[in-house]
Residue, then its C-alpha position, 0 to 999 in steps of 0.5 A: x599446418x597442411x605440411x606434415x614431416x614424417x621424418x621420424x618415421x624415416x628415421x625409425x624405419x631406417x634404425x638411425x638416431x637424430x644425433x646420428x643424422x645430424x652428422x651425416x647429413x651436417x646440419x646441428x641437432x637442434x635444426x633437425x629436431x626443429x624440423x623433425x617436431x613439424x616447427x620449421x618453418x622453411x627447408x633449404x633443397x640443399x638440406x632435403x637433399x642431403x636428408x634424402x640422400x642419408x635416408x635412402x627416400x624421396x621427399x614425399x616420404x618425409x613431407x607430406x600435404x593434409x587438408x585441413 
């Protein structure tokens, strides 16, 4: 998929946990590792923004498009 999420690397940078992340931003582990792991196959802007909002970052820090 030319979508890749960075999300993780956001995570790192800002020294916070999935589990961590999740309660912030209110959606279930599970949704976030999905999204984390690059398997979603859709993300609600109502769910972007609310990671953004966590993290401190824009949502070209989490997606990025790579050419294939």
């Amino acid at each position: 998929m030319p979508i890749v999420v960075n999300l993780d690397v956001m995570m790192a940078r800002r020294k916070m946990s999935l589990t961590e992340l999740s309660e912030k931003v209110g959606i279930t582990m599970a949704n976030l590792s999905i999204l984390k792991t690059g398997k979603a196959k859709a993300v609600r802007l109502e769910t972007l923004e609310a990671i953004c909002r966590v993290l401190n970052c824009q949502p070209g820090d989490i997606l990025e498009f790579v050419e294939e």
